[in-house]
Residue frames as qw, qx, qy, qz and C-alpha x, y, z in Angstrom:
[[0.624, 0.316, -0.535, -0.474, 91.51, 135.53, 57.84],
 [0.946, -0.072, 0.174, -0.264, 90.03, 131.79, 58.71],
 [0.253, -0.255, 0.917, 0.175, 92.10, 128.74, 57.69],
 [0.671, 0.159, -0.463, -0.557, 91.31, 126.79, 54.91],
 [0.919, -0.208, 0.125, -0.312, 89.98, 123.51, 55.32],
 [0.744, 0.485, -0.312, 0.337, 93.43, 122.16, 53.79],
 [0.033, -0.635, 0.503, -0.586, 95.30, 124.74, 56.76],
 [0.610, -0.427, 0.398, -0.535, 93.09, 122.94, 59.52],
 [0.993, -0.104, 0.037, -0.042, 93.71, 119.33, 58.44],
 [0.788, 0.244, -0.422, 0.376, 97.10, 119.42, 57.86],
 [0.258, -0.497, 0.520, -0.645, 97.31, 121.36, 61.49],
 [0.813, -0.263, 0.206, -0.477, 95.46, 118.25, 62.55],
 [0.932, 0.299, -0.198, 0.055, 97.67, 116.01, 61.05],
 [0.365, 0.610, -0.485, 0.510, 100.52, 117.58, 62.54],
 [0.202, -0.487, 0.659, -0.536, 99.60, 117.20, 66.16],
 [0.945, -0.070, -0.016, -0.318, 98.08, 114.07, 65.49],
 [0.746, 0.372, -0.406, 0.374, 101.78, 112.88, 64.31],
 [0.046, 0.647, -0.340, 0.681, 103.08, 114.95, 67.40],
 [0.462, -0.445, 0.677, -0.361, 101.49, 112.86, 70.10],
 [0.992, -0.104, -0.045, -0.046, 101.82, 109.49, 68.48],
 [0.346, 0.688, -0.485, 0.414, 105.71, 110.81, 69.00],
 [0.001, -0.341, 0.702, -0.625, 105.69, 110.64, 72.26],
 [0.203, -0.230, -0.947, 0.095, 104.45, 107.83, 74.72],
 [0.443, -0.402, -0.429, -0.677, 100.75, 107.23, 74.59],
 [0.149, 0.059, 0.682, -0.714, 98.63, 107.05, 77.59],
 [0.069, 0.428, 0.894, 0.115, 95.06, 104.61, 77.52],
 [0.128, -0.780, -0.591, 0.161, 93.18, 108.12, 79.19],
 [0.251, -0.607, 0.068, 0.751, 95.07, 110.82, 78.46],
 [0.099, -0.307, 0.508, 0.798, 95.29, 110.55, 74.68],
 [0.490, 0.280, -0.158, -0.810, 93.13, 111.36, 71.78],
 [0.803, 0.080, 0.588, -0.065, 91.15, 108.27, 70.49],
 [0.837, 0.529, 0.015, -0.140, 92.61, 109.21, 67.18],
 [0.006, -0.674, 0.735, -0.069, 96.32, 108.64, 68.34],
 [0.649, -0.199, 0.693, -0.242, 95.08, 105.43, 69.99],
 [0.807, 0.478, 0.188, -0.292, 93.39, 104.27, 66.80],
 [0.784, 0.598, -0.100, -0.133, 96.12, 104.81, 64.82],
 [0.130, 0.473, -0.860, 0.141, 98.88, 103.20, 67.06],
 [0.609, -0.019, -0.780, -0.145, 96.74, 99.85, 66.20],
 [0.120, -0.083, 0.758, -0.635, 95.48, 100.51, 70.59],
 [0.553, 0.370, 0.356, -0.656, 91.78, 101.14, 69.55],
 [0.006, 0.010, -0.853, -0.521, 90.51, 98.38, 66.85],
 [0.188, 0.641, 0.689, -0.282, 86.91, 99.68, 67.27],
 [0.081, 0.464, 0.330, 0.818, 85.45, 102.40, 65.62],
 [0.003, -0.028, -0.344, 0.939, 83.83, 105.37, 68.19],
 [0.027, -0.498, -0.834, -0.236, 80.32, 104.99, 68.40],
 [0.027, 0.141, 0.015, -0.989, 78.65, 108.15, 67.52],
 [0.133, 0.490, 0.861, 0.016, 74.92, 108.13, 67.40],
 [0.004, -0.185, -0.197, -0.963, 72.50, 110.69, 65.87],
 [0.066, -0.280, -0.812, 0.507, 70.41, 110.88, 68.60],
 [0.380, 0.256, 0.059, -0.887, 67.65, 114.25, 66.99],
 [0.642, -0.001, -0.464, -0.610, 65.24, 111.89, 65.31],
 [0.896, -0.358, 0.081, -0.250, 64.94, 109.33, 68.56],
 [0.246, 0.379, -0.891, -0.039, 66.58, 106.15, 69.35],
 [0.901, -0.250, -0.070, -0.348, 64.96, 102.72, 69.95],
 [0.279, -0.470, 0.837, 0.015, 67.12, 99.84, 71.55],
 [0.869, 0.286, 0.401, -0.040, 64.91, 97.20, 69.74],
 [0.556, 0.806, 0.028, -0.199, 67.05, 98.73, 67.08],
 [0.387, -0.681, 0.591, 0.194, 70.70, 98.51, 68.21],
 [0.930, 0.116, 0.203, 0.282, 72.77, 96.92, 66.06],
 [0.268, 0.947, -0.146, 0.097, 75.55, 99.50, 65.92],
 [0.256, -0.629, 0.725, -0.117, 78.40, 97.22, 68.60],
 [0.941, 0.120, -0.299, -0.106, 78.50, 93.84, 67.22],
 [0.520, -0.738, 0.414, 0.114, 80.38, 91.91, 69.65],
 [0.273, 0.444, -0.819, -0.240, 83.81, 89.82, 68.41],
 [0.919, -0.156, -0.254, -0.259, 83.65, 86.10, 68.04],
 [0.543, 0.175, -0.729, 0.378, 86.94, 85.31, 70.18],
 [0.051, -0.156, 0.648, -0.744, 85.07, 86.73, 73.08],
 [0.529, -0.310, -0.101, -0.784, 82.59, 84.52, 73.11],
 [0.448, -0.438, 0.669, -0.401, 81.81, 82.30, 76.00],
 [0.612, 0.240, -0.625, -0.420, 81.27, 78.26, 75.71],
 [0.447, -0.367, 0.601, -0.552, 79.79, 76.14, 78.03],
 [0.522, 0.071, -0.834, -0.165, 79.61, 71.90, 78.21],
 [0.447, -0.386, 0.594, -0.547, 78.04, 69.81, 80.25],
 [0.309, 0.158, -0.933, 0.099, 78.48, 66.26, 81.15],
 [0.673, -0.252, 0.156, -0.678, 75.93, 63.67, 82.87],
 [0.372, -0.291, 0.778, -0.414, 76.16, 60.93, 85.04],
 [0.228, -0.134, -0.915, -0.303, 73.92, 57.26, 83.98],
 [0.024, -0.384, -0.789, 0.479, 71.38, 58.55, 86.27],
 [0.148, 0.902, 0.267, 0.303, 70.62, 61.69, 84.36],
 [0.263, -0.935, -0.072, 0.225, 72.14, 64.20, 86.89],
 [0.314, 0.899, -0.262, 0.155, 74.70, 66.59, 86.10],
 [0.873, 0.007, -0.138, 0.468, 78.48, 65.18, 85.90],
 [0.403, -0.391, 0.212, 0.800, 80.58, 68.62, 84.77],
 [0.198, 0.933, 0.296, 0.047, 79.80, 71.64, 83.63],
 [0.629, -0.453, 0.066, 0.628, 82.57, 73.72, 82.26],
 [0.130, 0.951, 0.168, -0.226, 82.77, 77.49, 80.95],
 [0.563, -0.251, 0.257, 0.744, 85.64, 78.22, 78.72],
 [0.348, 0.834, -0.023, -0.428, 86.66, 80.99, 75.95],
 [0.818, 0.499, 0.217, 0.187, 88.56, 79.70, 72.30],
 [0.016, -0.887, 0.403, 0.226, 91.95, 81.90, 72.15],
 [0.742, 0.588, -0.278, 0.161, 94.40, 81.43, 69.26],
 [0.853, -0.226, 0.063, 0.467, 97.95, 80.11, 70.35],
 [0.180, -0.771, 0.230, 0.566, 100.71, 82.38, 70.55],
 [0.207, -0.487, 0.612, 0.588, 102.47, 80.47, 68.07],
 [0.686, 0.344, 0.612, -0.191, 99.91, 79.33, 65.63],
 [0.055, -0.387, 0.533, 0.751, 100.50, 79.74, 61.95],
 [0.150, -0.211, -0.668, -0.698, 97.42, 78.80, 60.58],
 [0.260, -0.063, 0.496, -0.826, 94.24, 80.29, 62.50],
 [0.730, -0.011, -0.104, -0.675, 92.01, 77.88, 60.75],
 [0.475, -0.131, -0.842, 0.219, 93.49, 73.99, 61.98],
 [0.749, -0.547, -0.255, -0.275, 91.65, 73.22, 64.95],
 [0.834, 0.085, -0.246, 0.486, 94.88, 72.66, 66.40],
 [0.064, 0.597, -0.086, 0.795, 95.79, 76.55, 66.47],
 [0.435, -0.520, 0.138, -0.722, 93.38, 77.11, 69.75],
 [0.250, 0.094, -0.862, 0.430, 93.07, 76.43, 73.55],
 [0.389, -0.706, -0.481, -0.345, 90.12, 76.51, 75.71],
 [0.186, 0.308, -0.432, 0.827, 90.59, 78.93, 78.68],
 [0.398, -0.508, -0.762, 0.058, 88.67, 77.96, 81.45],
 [0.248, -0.523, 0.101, -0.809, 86.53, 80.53, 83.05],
 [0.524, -0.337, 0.564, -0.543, 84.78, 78.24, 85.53],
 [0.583, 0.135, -0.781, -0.181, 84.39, 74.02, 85.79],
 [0.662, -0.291, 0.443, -0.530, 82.17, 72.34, 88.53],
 [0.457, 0.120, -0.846, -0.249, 82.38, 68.71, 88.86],
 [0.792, -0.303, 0.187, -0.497, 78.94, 66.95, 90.66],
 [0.165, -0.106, 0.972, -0.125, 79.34, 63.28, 92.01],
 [0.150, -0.326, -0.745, -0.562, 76.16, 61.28, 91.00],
 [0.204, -0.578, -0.672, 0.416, 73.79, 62.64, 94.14],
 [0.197, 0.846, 0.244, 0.432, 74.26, 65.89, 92.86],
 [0.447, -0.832, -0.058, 0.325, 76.90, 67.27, 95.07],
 [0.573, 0.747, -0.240, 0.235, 79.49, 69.55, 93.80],
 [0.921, -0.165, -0.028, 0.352, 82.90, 67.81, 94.60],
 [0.488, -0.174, 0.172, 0.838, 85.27, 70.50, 92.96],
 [0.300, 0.922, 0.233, -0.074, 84.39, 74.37, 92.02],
 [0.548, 0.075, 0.220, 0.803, 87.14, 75.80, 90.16],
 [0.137, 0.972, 0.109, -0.159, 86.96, 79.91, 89.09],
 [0.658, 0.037, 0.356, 0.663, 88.85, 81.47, 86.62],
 [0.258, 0.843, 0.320, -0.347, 87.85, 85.16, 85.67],
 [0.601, 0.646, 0.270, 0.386, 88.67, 86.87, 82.84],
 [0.190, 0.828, -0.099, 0.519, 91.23, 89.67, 83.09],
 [0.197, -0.839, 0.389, -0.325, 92.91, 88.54, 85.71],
 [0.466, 0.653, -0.587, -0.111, 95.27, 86.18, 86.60],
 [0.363, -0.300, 0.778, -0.416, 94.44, 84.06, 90.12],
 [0.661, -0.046, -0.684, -0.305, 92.56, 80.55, 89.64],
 [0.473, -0.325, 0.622, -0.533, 90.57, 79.72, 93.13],
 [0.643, -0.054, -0.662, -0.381, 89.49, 75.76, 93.13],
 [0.615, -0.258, 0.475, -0.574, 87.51, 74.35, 96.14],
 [0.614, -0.192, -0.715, -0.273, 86.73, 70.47, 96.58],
 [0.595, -0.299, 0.187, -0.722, 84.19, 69.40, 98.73],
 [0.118, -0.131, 0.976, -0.130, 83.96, 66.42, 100.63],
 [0.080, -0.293, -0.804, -0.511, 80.75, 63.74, 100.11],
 [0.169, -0.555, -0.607, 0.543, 78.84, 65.49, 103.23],
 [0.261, 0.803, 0.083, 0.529, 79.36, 68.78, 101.06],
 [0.512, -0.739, -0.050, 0.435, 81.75, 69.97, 103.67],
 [0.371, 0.896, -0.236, 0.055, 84.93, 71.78, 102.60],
 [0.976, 0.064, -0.059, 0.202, 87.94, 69.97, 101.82],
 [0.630, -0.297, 0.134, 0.705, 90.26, 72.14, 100.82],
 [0.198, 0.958, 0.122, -0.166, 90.42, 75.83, 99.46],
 [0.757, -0.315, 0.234, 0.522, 93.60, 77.17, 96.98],
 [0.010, 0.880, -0.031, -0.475, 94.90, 79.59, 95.34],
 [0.673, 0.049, 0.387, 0.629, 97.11, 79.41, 92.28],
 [0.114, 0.746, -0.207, -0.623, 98.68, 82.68, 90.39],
 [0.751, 0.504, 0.335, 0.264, 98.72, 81.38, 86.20],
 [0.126, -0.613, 0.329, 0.707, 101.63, 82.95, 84.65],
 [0.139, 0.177, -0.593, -0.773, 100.73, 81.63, 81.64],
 [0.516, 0.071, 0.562, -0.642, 97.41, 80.72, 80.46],
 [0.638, 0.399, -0.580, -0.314, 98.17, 78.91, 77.08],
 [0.437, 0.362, -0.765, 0.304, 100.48, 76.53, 79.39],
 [0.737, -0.611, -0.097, -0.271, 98.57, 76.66, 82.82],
 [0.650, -0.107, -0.427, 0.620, 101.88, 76.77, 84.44],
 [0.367, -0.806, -0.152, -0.438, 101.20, 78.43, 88.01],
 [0.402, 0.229, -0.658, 0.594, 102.37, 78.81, 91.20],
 [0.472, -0.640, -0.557, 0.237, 100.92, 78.26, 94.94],
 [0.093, 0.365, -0.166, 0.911, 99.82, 81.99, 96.66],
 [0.423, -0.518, 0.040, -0.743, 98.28, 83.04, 99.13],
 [0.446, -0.366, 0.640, -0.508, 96.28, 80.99, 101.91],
 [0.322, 0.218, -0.874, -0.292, 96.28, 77.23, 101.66],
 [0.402, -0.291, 0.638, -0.588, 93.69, 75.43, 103.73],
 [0.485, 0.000, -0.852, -0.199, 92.74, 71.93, 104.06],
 [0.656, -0.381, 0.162, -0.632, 89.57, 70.62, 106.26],
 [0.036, -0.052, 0.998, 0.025, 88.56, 67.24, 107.83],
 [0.197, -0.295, -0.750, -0.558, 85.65, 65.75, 107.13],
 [0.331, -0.523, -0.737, 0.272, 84.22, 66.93, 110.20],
 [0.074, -0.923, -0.351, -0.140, 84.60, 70.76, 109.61],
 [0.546, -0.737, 0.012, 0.398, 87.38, 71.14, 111.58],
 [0.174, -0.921, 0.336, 0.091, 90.59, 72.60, 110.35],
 [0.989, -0.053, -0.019, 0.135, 92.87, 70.22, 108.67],
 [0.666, 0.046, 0.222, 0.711, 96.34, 72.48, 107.63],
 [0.131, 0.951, 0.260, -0.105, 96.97, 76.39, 106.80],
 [0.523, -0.181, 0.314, 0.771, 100.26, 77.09, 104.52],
 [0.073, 0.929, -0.030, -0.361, 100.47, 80.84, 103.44],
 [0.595, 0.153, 0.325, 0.719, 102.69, 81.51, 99.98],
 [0.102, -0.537, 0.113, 0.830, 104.28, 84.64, 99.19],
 [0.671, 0.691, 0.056, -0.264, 103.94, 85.68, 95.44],
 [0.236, 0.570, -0.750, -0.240, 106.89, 84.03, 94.49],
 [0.904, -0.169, -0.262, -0.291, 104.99, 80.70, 95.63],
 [0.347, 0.497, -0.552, 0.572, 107.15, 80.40, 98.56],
 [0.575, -0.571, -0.585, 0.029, 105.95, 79.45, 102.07],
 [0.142, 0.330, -0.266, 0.895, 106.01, 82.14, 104.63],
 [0.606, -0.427, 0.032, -0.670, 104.35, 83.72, 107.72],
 [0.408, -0.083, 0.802, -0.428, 103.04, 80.98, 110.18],
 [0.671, 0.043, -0.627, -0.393, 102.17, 77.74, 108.68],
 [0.511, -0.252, 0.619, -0.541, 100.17, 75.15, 110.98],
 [0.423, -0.032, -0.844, -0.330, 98.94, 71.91, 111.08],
 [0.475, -0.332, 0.323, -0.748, 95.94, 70.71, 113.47],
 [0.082, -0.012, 0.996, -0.032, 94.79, 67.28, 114.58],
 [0.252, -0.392, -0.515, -0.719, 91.15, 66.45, 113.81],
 [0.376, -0.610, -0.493, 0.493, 90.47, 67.42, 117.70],
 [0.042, -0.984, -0.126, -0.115, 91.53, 70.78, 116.95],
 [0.583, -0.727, 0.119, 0.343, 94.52, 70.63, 118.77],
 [0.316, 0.870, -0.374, -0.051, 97.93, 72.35, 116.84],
 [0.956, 0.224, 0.090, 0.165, 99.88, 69.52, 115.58],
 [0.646, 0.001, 0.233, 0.727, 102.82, 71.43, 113.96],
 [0.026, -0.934, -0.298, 0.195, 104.17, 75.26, 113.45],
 [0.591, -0.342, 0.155, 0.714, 106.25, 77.01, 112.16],
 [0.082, 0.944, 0.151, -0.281, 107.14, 80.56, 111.50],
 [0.774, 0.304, 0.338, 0.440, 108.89, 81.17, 107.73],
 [0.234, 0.930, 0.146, 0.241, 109.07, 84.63, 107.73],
 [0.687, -0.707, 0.168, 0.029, 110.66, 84.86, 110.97],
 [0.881, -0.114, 0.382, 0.256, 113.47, 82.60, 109.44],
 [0.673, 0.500, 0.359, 0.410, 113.61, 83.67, 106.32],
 [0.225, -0.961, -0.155, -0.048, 114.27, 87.41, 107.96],
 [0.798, -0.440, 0.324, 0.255, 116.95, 85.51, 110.27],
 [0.799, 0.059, 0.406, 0.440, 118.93, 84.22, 107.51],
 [0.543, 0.706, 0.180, 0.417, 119.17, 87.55, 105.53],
 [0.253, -0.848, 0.459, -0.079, 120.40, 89.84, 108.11],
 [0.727, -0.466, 0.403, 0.302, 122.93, 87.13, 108.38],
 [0.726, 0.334, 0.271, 0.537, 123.85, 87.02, 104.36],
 [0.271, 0.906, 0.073, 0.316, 123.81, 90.94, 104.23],
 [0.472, -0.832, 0.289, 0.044, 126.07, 91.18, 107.45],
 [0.830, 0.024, 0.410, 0.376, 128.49, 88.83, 105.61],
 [0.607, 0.599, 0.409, 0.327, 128.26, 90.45, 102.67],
 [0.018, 0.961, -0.048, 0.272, 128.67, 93.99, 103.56],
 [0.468, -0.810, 0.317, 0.157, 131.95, 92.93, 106.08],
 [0.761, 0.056, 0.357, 0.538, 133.61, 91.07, 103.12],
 [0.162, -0.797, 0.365, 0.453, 136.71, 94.03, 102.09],
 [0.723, 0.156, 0.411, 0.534, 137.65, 93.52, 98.36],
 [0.162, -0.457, 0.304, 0.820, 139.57, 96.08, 96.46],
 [0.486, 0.635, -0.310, -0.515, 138.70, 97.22, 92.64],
 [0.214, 0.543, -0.792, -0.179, 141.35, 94.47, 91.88],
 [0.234, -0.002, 0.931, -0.281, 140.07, 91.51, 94.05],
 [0.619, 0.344, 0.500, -0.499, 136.48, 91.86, 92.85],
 [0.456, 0.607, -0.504, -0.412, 137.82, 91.69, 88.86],
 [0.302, 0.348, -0.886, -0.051, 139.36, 88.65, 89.89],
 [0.326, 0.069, 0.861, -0.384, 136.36, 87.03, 91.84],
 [0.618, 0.577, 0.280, -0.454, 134.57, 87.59, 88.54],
 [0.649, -0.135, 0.574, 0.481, 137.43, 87.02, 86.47],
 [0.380, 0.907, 0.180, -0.006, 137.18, 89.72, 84.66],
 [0.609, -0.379, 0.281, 0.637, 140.38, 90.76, 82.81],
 [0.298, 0.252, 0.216, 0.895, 141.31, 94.06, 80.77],
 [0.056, -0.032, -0.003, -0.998, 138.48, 96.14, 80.00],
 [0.012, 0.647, 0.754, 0.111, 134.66, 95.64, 81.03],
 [0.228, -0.259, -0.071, -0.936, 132.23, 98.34, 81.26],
 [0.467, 0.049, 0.643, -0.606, 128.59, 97.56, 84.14],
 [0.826, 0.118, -0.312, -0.456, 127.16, 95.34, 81.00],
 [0.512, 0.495, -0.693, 0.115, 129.76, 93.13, 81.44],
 [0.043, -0.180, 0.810, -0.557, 129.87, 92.74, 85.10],
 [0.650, 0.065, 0.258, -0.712, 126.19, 91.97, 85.33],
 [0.730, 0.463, -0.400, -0.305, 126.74, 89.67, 82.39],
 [0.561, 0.347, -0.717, 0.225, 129.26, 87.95, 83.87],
 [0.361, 0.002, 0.736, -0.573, 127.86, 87.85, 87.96],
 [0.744, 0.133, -0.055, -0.652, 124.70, 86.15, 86.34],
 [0.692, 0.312, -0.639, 0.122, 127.03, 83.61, 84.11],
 [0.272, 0.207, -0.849, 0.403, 128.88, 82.71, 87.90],
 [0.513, -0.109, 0.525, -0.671, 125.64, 82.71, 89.96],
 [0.739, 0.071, -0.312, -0.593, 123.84, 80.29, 87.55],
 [0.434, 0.032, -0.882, 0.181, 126.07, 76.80, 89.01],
 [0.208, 0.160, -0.779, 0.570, 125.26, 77.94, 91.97],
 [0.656, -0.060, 0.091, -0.747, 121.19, 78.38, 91.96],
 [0.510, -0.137, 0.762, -0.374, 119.59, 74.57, 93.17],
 [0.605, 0.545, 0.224, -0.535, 117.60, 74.55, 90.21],
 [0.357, 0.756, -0.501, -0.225, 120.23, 75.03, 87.89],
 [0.016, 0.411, -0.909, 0.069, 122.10, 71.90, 89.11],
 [0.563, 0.066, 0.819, -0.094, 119.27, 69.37, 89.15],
 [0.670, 0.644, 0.056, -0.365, 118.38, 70.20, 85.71],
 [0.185, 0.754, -0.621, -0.111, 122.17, 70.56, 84.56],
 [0.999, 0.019, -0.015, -0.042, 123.08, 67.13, 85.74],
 [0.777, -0.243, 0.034, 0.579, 126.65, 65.88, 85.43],
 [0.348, 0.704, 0.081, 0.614, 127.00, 69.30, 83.68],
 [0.394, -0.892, -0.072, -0.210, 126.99, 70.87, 87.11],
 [0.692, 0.396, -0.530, 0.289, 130.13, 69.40, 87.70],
 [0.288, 0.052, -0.828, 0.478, 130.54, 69.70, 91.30],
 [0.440, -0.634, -0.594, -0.225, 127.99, 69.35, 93.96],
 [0.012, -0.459, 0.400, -0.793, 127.85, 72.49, 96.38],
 [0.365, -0.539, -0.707, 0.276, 126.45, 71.78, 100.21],
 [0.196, -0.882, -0.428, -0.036, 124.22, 74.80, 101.61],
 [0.394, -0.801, 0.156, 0.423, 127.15, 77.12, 103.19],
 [0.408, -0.163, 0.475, 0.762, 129.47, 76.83, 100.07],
 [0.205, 0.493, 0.544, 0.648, 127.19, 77.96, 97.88],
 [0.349, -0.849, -0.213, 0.335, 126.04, 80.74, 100.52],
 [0.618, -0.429, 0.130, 0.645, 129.59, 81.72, 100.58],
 [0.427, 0.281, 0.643, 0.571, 130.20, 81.54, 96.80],
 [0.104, 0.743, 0.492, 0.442, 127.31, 83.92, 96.18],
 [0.412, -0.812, -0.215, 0.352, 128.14, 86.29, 99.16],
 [0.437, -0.171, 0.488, 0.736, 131.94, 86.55, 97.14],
 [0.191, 0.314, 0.662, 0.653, 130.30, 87.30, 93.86],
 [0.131, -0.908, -0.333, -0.217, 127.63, 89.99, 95.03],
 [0.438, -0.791, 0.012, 0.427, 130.24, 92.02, 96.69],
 [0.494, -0.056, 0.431, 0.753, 132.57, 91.81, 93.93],
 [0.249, 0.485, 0.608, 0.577, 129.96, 93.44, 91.85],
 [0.349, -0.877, -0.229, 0.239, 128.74, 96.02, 94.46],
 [0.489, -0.564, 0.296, 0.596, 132.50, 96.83, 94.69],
 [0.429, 0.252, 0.641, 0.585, 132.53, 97.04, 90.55],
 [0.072, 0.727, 0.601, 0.323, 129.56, 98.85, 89.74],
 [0.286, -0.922, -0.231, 0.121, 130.10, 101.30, 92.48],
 [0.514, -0.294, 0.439, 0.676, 133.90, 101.75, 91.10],
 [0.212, 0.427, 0.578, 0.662, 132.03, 102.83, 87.48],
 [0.134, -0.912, -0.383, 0.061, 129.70, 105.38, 89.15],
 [0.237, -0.885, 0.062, 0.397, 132.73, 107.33, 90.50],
 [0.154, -0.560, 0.580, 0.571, 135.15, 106.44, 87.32],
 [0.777, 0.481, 0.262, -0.310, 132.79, 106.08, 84.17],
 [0.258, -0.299, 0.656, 0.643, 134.31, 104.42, 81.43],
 [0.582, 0.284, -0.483, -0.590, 133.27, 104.40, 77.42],
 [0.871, 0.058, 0.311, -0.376, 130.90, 100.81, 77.29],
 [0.286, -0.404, 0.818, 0.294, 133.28, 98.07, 76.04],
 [0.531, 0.519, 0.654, -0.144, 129.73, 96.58, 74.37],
 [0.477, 0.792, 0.287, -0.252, 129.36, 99.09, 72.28],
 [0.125, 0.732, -0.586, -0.324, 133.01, 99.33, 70.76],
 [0.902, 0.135, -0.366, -0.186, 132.19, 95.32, 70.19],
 [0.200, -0.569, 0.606, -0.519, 133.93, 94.30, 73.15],
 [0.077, -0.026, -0.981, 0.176, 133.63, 91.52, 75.49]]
């Protein structure tokens, strides 16, 4: 005996409910799971293809208006082109009313700026969907000045950080500078400088160093001997903690001691550490926790958090 049409939708309902249970997947799952965990805000375009199709006809994908593109352009007193610059409209995280003018930013996609001769001085790129911003300027010869990278972490804020290869020309072509960031915008590798002969000016190899200096913190680290007891007390941890805690509390004692922290903090920093103490300091406190955490593995206690603990 068949299923009624009643049997087969609520069977469809059921394993529709069944994998929005468990964690969706962009290519794996049905487009009506997707749809109706709010992934898919389209509708499936299904076409009925036995009586023809023209494309003069299309009008079945209307596109959105936040993705649409917007291009100015500026001009010099001469006529010629000043700046020309490609952005998209996107609502502010925090907006609260989506009709002020106020609400939205312009997200540059791409922004050329000419000098009056018509040379382009600066080329900027920004693509969509991803997250690097290259910008070139150009000397008045149209040589290349200088070439840079920048990772955008945010793109409301345009607060970025130097990556990759840095490189700066003279006006003759040559070679002017070549500093390499990591992806933490960090300098690393072999970074040079060159005279405008060519000749190598300044070097120096960051990785190399930066190598150096950990084998030395880990060899520290790993010969400093503290007991269960000692490492409580280089965290100052008394009674009962559980591995929130300790994490909680190494974080809390590492924060004086990050550079950052203390030129922000001001007199709040209260004392002023010199390179090796604060080395030390942090060598003390990462062992203690090592020595903690690895003390809970072999003797698990009930989570002091969750009984409202510390």
């Amino acid at each position: 005996m068949k299923p009624t049409n009643k049997a087969q939708d609520d069977d469809a309902v059921f394993a529709l409910s069944t994998e929005v249970n468990h964690k969706l997947d962009l290519h794996q799952s049905s487009a009506e799971a997707l749809r109706l965990a709010g992934v898919y805000t389209r509708q499936s375009c299904v076409l009925d293809l036995y009586h023809g199709y023209r494309s003069d006809d299309e009008d079945t994908e209307p596109d959105e208006e936040d993705g649409r593109l917007q291009t100015v352009r500026e001009y010099h007193e001469n006529g010629m082109l000043k700046l020309m610059r490609t952005f998209v409209r996107r609502l502010r995280r925090d907006a609260t009313d989506p009709t002020a003018e106020s609400s939205y930013y312009d997200r540059v996609v791409e922004e050329k700026h000419y000098d009056p001769s018509g040379i382009c001085r600066v080329d900027m790129h920004f693509a969509l969907g991803q997250p690097y911003l290259y910008r070139k300027h150009y000397y008045p010869n149209n040589r290349l000045k200088s070439e840079k990278v920048f990772f955008v972490e945010d793109e409301e804020t345009m607060r970025a950080r130097k990556v990759g290869h840095w490189r700066t020309y003279y006006e003759n072509g040559n070679i002017q500078s070549e500093i390499i960031y990591n992806k933490d915008g960090v300098r690393c590798g072999f970074c040079k400088r060159y005279a405008i002969d060519g000749a190598i000016e300044w070097v120096k190899d960051y990785t190399r160093e930066q190598e150096e200096r950990l084998q030395a913190f880990n060899a520290k680290r790993g010969n400093l001997d503290l007991t269960v007891t000692d490492a409580a007390r280089v965290l100052g941890l008394e009674g009962d903690w559980c591995s929130h805690v300790v994490n909680r509390t190494f974080r809390s004692k590492c924060a004086p001691l990050h550079p950052d922290w203390r030129r922000t903090a001001g007199d709040k920093a209260g004392e002023t550490w010199e390179e090796e103490q604060r080395t030390e300091a942090f060598i003390r406190l990462s062992r203690a926790r090592e020595v903690l955490l690895k003390f809970l593995e072999t003797h698990p206690r009930e989570c002091s958090c969750e009984r409202g603990g510390a």
